[in-house]
C-alpha positions in Angstrom: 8.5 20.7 32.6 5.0 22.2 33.0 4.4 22.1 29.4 5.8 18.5 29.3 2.9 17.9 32.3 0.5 19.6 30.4 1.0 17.7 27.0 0.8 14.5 28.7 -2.3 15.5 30.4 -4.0 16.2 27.4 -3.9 12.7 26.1 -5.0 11.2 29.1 -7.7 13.5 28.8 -8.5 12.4 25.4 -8.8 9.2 26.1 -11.1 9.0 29.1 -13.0 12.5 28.8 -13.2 13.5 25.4 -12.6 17.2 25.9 -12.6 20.1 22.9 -8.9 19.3 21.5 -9.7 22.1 19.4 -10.0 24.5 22.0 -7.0 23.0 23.7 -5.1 23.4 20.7 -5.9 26.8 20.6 -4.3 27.6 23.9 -1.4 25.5 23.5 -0.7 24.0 20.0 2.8 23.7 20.0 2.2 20.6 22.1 -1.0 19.6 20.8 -0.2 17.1 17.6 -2.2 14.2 19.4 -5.6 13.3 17.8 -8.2 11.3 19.2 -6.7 8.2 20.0 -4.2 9.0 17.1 -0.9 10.1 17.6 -0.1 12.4 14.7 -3.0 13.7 13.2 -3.3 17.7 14.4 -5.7 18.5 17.0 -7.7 21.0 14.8 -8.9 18.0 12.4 -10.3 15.6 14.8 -12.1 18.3 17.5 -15.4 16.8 17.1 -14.5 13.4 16.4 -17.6 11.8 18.1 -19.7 15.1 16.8 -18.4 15.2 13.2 -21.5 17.7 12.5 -20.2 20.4 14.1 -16.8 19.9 12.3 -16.6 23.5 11.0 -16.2 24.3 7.0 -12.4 25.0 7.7 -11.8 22.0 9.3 -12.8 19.9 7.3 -11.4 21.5 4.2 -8.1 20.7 5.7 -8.7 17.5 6.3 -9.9 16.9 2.7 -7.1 18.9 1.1 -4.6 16.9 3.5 -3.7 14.4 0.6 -5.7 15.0 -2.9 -5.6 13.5 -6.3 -3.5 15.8 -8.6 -2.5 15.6 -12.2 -3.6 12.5 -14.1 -1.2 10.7 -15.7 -3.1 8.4 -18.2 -0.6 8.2 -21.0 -2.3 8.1 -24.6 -0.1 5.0 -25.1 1.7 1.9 -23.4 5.2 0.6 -24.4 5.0 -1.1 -27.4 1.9 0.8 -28.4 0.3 -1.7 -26.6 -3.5 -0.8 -25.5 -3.5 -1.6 -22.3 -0.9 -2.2 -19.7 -1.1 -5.1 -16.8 0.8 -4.4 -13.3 0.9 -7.4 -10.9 1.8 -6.7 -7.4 2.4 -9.5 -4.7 2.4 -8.1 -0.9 5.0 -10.6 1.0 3.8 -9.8 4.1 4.5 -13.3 5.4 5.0 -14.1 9.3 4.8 -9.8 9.5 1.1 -10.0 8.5 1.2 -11.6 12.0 3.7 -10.1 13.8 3.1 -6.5 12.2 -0.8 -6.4 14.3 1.1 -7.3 17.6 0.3 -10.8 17.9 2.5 -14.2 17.6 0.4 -17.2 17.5 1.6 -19.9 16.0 -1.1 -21.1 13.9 -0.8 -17.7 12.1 3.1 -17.5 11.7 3.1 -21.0 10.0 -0.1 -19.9 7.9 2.2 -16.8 6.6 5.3 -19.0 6.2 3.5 -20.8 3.9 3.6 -17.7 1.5 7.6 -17.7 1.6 8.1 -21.7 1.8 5.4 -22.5 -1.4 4.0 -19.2 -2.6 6.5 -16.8 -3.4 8.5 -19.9 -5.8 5.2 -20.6 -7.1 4.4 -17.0 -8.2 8.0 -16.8 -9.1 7.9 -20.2 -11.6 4.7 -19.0 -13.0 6.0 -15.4 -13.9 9.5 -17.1 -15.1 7.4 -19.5 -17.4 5.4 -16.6 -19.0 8.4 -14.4 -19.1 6.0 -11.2 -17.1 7.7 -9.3 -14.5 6.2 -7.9 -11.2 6.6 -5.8 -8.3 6.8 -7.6 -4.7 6.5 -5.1 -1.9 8.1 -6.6 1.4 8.4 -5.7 5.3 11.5 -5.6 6.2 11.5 -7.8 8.8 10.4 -10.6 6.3 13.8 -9.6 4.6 16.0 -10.1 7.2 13.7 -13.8 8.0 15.1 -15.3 4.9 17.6 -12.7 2.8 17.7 -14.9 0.3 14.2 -14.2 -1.0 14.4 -10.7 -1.9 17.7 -12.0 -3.8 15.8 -14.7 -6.0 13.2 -12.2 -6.9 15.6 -9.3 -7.7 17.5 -11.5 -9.7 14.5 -12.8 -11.7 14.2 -9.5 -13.0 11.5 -8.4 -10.2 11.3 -5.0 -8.7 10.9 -4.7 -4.6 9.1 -2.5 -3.0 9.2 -1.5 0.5 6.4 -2.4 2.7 6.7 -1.1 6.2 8.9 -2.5 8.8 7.1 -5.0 10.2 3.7 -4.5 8.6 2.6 -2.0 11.0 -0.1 0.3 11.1 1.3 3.8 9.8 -1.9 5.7 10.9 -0.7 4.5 14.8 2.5 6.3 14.2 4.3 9.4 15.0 5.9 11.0 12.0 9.2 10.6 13.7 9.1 7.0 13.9 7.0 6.5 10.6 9.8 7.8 9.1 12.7 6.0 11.0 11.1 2.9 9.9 10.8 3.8 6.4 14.3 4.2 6.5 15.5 1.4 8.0 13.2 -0.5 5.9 14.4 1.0 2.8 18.0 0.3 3.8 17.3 -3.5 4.7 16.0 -4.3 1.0 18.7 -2.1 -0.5 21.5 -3.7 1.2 20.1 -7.2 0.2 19.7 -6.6 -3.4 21.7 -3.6 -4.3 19.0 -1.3 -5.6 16.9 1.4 -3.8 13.7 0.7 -3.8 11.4 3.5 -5.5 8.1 2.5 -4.3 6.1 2.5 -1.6 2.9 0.5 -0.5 1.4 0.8 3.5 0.7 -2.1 5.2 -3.1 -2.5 4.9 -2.9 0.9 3.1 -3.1 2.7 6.3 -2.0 5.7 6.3 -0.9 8.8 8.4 -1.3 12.5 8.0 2.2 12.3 7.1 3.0 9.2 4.8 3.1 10.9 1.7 4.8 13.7 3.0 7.3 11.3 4.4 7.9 9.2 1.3 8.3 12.9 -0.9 10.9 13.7 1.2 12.5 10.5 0.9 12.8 10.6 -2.7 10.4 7.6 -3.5 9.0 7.9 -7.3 6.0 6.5 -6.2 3.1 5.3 -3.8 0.7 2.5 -4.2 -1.9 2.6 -1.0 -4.7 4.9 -2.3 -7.3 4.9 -4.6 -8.8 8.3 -5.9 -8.8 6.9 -9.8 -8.2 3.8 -11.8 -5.3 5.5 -14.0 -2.0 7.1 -12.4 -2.5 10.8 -10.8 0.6 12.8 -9.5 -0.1 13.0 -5.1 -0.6 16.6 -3.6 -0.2 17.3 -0.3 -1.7 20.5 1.4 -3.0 21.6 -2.3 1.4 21.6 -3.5 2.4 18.6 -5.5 4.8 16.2 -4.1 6.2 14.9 -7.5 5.1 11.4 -5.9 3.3 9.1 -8.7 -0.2 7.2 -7.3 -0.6 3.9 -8.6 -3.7 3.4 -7.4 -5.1 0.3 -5.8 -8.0 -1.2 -4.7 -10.1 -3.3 -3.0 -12.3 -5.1 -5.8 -8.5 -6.0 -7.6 -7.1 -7.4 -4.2 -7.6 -11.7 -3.8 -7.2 -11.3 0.6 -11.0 -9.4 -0.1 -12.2 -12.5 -1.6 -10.0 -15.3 -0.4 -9.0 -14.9 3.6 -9.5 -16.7 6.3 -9.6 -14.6 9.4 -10.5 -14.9 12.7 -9.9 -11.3 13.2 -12.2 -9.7 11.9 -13.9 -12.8 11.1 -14.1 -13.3 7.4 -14.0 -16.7 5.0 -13.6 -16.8 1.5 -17.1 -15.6 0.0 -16.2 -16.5 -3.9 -14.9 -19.6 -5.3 -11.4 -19.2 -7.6 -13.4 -19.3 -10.6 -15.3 -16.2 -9.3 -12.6 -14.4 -8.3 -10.8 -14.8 -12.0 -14.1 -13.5 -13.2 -14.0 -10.5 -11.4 -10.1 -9.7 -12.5 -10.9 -10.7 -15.7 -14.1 -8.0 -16.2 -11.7 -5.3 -14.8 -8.9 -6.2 -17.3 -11.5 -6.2 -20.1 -12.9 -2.4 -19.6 -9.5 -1.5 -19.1 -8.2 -2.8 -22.1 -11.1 -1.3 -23.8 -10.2 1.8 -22.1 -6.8 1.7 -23.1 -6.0 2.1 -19.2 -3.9 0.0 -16.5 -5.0 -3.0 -14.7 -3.2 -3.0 -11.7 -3.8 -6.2 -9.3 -3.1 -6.8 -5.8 -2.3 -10.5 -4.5 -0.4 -12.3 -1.6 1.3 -15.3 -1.6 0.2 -16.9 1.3 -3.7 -16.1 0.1 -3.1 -16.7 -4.0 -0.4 -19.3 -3.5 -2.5 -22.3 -2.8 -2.5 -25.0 -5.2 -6.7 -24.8 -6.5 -5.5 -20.7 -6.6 -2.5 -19.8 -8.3 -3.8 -20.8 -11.5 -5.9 -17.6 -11.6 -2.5 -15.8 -12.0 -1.9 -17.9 -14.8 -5.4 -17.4 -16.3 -5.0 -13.7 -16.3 -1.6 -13.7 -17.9 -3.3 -16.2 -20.7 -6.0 -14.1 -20.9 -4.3 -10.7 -21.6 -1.7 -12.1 -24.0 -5.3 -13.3 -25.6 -6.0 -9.3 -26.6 -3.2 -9.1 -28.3 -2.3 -5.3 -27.5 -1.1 -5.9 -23.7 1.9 -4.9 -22.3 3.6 -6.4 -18.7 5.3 -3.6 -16.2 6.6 -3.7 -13.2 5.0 -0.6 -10.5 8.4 1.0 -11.1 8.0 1.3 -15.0 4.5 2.2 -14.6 5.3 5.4 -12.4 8.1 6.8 -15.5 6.5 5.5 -18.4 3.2 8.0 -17.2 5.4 10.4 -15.3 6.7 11.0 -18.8 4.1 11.0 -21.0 0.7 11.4 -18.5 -2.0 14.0 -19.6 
């Protein structure tokens, strides 16, 4: 019970007096796995938080050597012997981009039920017309809004990955609960289409000290939140690799960076459609020349307007124009390198 007293103290001391968790830690650290207003990163990396100078060399070692780029995977071929290979990703994040940050107004719920009611069909008559498959990464909770969804893109021939619960922020969470909603959000899409999902992408690509431990352990193939490289590397964790497959993203690749209206923080759409194509289009260029991946990031209720989607269309026209381009889904992505990366 005194310990119990004492943990609790210690995060009430974090947050109003900023004490040495470090030092704390020391004395007690079986109970000290709260970080500065964290709640699962150890004490020992975030001592100096507010005086990150005096972060000592193995501190911050640890932090750095937390999650690290391993392997690379960058295959000296792509089915097909295609050149280069295209991976489009669609984050469904729906009423959950909403719901998922702890809010409910109703302006913003309609605004992502747009992605599920027009979007997501759109996308999904596009990709049917061009014959290219995808990867959707959903919450859960957008799942169980409409099942049906999941089922029409499963049986298209997409793949689904899982995408939180509710679209919340993993760095907020303990690794207990991180975990029990990976589960549960696992479970969901399984039980509506009948296949396990493999992948994993964080909502926001947030991430705790412990996601990629977590999603090892779980037996996911692979992550796509994090962006060390522009070609597939294996994840290690603690300097031991996890067996976990990065396909990294990335900010420039995403259409929300360019696109979004948000009040929150407050952001309008900088580049006109036409820009934004240009910008895809440039990184699918070098990485056909490269011989790499272009991996791409959109959402429905941002692409799915009707003076938007046709940038999707653009860069599906554009890559059958090189000839040597091959369409996976994140899934085949992860074996094809796992197999056959450097």
């Amino acid at each position: 019970m005194q310990a119990f007293r004492f943990a609790h103290l210690d995060f009430l001391l974090v947050l109003v007096h900023k004490p040495d968790i470090g030092r704390i830690a020391n004395a007690c650290p079986q109970y000290c796995t709260l970080g500065s207003f964290g709640k699962n990163e150890p004490a020992s990396m975030v001592s100096h938080s507010d005086e990150p100078w005096k972060t000592q060399e193995s501190e911050w070692r640890r932090m750095i050597s937390r999650v690290r780029a391993g392997r690379s995977l960058a295959p000296n071929n792509w089915p097909e012997d295609a050149r280069c290979a295209v991976a489009f990703s669609f984050d469904c994040d729906h009423e959950c981009y909403e719901l998922g940050s702890g809010r409910n107004a109703i302006g913003r719920l309609a605004w992502g039920e747009f992605g599920r009611r027009v979007g997501v069909p759109r996308i999904l008559e596009v990709l049917k017309r061009h014959d290219v498959p995808a990867t959707f990464f959903l919450p859960a909770v957008c799942a169980l809004i409409d099942p049906t969804e999941s089922a029409r893109i499963s049986d298209a021939g997409h793949e689904i990955g899982v995408h939180g619960w509710i679209h919340e922020n993993n760095s907020q969470l303990d690794a207990a609960t991180e975990r029990d909603l990976i589960l549960r959000a696992r479970d969901v899409l399984e039980s509506q289409t009948g296949e396990m999902p493999v992948g994993f992408r964080s909502a926001n690509w947030d991430l705790s000290w412990n996601t990629i431990k977590i999603i090892a352990e779980l037996g996911f193939e692979y992550d796509s939140s994090l962006m060390a490289d522009e070609d597939c590397y294996e994840l290690v964790v603690d300097d031991k690799p996890t067996g976990v497959i990065e396909i990294p993203v990335e900010w420039l690749r995403d259409d929300a960076v360019y696109l979004m209206f948000n009040r929150e923080p407050a952001t309008r759409p900088w580049l006109s459609p036409e820009d934004v194509f240009g910008v895809f289009k440039r990184e699918l260029d070098v990485a056909h020349d490269m011989g790499g991946l272009f991996q791409v990031v959109m959402h429905p209720f941002v692409i799915g307007y009707r003076s938007r989607l046709w940038i999707l269309e653009q860069l599906i026209n554009h890559a059958r124009s090189l000839g040597d381009v091959c369409f996976l889904r994140h899934a085949d992505v992860s074996r094809w390198v796992n197999d056959r990366g450097s």
